[in-house]
Backbone as a chain_set.jsonl record, in Angstrom:
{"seq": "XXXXXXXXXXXXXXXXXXXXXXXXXXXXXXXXXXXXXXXXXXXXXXXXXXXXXXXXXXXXXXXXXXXXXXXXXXXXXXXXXXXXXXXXXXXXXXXXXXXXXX", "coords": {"N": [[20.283, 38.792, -7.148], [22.29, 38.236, -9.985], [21.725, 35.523, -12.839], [24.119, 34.075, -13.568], [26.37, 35.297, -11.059], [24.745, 33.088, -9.198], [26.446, 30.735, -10.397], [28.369, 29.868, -9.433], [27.76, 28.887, -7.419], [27.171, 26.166, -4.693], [24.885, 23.935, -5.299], [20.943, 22.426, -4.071], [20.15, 20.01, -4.702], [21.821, 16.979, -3.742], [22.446, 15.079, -0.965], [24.708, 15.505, 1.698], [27.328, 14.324, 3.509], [29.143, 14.982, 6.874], [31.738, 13.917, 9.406], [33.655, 14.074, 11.744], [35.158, 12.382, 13.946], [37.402, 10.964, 16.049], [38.347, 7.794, 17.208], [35.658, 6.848, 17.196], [32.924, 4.908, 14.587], [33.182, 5.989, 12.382], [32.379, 5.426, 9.941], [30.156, 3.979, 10.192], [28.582, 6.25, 11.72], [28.494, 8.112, 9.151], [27.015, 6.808, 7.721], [24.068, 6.269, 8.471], [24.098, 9.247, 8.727], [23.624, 9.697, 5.828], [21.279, 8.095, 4.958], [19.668, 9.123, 6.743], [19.496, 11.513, 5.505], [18.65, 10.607, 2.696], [16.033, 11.131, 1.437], [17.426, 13.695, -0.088], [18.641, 12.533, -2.328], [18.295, 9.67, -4.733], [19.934, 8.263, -6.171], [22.626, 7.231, -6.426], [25.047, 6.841, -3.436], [27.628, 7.313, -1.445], [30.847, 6.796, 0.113], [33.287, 8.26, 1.963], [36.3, 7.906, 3.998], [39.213, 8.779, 6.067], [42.407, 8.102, 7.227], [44.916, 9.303, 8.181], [46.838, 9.12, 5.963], [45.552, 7.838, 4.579], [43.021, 6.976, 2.121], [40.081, 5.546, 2.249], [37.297, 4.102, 0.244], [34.13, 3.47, -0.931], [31.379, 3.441, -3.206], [28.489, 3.445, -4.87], [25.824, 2.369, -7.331], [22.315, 3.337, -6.544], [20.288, 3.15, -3.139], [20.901, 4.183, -0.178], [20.876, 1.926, 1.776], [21.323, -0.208, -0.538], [23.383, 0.004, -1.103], [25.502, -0.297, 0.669], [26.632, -2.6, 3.655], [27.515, -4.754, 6.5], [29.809, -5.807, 6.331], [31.308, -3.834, 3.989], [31.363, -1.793, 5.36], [32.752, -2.124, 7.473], [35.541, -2.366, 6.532], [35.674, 0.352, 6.114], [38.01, 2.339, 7.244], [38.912, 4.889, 9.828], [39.485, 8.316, 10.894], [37.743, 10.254, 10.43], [35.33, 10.754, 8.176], [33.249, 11.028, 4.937], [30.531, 11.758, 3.391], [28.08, 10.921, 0.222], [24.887, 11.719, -0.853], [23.439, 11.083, -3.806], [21.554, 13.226, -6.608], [21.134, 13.163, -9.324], [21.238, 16.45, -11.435], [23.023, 17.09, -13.535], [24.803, 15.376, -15.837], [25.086, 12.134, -16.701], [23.089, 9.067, -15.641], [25.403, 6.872, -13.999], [27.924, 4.817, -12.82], [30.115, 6.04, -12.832], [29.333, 8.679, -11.889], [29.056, 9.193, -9.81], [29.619, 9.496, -5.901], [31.617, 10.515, -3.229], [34.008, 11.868, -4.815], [37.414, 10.434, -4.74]], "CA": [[21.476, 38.241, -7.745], [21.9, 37.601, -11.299], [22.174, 34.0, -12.876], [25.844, 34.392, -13.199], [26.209, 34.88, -9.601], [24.696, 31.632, -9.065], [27.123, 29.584, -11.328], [29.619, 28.643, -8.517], [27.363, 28.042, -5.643], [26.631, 24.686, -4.203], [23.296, 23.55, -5.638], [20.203, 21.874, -2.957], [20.147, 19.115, -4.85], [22.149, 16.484, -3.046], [22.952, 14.802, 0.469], [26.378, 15.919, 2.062], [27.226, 14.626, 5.528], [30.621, 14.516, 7.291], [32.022, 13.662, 10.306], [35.189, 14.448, 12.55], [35.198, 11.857, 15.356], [38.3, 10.189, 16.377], [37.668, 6.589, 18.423], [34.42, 6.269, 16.502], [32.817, 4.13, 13.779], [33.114, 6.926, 11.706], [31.507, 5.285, 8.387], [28.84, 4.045, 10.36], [27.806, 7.67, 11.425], [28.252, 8.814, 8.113], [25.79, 5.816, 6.847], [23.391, 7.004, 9.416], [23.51, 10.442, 8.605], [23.423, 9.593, 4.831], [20.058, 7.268, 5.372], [18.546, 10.463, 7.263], [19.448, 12.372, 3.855], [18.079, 9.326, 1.619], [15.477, 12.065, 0.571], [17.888, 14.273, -1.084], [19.221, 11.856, -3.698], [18.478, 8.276, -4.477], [20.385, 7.695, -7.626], [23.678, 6.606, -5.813], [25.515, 6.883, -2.254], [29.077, 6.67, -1.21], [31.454, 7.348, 1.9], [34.912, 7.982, 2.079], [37.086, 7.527, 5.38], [40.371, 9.084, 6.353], [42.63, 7.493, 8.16], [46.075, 9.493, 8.059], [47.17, 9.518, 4.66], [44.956, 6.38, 3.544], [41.561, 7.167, 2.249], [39.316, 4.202, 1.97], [36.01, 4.631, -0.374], [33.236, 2.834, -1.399], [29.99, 4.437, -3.944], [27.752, 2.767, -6.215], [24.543, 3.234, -7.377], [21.286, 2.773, -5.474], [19.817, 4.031, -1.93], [21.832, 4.059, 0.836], [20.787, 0.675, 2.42], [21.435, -1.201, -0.897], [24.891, 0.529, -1.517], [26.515, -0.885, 1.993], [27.073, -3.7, 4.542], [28.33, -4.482, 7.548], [31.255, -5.774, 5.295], [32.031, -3.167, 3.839], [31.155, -0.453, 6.491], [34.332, -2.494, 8.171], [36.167, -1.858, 5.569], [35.873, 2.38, 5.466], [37.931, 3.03, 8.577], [39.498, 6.215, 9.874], [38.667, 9.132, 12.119], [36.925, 11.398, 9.601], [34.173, 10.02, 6.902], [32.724, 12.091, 4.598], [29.498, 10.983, 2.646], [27.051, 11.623, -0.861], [23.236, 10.965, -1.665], [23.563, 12.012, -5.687], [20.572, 13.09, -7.253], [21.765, 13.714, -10.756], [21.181, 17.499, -11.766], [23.849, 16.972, -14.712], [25.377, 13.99, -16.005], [24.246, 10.716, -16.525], [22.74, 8.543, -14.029], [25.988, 6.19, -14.277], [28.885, 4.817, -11.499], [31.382, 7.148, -13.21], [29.254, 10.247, -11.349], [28.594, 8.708, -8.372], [30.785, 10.448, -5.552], [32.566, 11.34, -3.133], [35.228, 11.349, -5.954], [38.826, 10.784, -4.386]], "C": [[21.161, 37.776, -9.164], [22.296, 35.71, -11.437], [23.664, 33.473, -12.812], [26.235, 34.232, -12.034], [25.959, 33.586, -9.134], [25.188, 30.757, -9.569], [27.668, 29.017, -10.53], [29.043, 28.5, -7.781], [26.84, 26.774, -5.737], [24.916, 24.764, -4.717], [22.755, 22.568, -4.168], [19.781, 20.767, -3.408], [20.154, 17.541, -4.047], [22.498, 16.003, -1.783], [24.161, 14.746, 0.766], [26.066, 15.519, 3.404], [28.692, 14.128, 5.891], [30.261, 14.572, 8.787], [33.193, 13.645, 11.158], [34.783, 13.516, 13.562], [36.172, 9.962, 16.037], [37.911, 8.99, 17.294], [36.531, 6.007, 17.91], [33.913, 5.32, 15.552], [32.233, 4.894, 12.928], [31.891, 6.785, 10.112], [30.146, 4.571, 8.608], [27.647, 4.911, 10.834], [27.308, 8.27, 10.146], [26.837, 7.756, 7.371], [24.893, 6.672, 7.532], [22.672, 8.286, 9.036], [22.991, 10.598, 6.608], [21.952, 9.08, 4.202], [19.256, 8.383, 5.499], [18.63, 11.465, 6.107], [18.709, 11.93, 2.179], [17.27, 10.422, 0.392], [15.465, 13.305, -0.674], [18.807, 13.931, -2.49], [19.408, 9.942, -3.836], [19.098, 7.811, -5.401], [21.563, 6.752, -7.395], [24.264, 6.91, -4.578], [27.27, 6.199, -2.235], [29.622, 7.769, -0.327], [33.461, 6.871, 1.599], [35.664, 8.024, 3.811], [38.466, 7.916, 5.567], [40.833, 8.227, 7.471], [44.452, 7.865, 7.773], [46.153, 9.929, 7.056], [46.383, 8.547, 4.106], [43.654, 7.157, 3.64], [40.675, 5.654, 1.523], [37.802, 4.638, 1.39], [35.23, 3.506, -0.846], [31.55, 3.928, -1.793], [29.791, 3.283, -5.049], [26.481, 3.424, -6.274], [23.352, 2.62, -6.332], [20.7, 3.554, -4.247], [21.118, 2.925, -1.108], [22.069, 2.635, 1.558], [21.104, -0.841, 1.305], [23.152, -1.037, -1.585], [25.944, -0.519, -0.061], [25.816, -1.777, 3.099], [27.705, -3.58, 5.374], [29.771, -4.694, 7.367], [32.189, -4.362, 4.588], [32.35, -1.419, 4.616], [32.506, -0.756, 7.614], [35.275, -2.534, 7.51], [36.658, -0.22, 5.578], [36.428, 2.617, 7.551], [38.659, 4.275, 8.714], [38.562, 7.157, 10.938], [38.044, 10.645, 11.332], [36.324, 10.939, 8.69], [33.464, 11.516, 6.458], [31.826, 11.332, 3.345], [28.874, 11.635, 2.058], [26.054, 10.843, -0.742], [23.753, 11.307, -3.191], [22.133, 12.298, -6.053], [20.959, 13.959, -8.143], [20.849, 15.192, -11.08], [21.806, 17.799, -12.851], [24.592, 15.941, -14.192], [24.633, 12.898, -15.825], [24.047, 9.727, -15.075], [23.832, 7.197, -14.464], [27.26, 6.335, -12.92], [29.686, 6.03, -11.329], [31.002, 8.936, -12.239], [29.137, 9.835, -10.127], [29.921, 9.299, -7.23], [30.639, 9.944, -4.014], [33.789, 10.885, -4.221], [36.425, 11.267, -4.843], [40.094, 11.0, -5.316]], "O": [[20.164, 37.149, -9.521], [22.832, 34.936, -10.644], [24.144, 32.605, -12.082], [26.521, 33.08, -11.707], [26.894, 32.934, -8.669], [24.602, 29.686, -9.407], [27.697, 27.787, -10.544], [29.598, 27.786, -6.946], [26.175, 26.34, -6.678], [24.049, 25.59, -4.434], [23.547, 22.077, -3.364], [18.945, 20.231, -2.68], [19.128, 16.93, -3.747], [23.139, 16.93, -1.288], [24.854, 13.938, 0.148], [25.201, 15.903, 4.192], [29.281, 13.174, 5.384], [29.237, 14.965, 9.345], [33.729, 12.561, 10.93], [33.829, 13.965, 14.197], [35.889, 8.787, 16.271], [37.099, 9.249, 18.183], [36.311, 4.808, 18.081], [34.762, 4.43, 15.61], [31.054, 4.753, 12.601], [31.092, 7.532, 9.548], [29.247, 4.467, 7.774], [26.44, 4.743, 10.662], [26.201, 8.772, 9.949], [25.928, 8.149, 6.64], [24.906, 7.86, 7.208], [21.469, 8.543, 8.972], [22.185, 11.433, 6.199], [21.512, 9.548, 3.152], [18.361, 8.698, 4.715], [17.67, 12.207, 5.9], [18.422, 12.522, 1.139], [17.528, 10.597, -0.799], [14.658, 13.732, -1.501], [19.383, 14.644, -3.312], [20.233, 9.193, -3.313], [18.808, 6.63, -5.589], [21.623, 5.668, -7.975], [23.635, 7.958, -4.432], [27.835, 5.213, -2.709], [29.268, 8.919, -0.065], [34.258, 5.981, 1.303], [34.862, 8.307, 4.701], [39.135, 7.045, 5.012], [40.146, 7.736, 8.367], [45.186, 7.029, 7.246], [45.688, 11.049, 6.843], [46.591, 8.4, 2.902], [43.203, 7.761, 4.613], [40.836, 5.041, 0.468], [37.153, 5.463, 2.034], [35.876, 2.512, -1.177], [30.909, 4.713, -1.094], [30.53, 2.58, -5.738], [26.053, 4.432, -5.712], [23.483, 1.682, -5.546], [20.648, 4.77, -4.433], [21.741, 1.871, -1.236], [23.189, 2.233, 1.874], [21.157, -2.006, 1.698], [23.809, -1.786, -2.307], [26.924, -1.25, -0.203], [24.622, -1.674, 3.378], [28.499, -2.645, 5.468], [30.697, -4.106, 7.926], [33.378, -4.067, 4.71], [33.108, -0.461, 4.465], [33.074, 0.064, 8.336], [36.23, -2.881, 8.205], [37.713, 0.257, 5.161], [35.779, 2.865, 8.567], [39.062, 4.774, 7.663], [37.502, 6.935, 11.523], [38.004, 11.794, 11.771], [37.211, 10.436, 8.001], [33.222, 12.551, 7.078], [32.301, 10.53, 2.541], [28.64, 12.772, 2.466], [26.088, 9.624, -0.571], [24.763, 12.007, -3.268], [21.397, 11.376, -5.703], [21.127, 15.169, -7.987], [19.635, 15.027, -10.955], [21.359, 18.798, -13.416], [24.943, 15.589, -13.066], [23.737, 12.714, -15.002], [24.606, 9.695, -13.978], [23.315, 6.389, -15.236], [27.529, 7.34, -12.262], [29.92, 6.752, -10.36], [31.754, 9.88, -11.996], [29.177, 10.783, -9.342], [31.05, 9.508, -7.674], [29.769, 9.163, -3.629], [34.308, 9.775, -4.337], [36.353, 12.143, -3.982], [41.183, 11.288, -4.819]]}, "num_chains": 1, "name": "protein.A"}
């Protein structure tokens, strides 16, 4: 494949982890599985949460364990979470990249 080819694919950069599981404590899986990803980006972490039409988010910078609380892990509710490690590849290491964007 040429380099071209590779422009739109997902880079191996970063930690991606979601979760589908209605009844659950959805954003404390996604912490969980985000923690077990720690390795693929420590620059910042953040988790978003569906819940209908409401999406509830929280990202800053840091590792996973100094980004969230049991405060605000009660905060992200819903029955689908979907969570980032970042490890900057482009763009500054600043909140503004820090993700899941909503």
């Amino acid at each position: 494949m040429t380099e071209q080819q590779f422009a739109d694919k997902p880079e191996e950069a970063c930690g991606v982890f979601g979760v589908y599981a209605p009844g659950a404590d959805v954003a404390r899986l996604a912490y969980f599985g985000l923690y077990a990803l720690q390795h693929r980006g420590q620059e910042s972490a953040g988790i978003a949460t569906f819940a209908g039409e409401t999406v509830h988010c929280h990202k800053d910078m840091g590792l996973v364990s100094q980004v969230f609380d049991e405060e605000i892990l009660g905060r992200l509710v819903g029955d689908l979470a979907v969570g980032h490690n970042r490890y900057s590849t482009t763009g500054s290491s600043r909140i503004v990249n820090a993700q899941p964007v909503v």
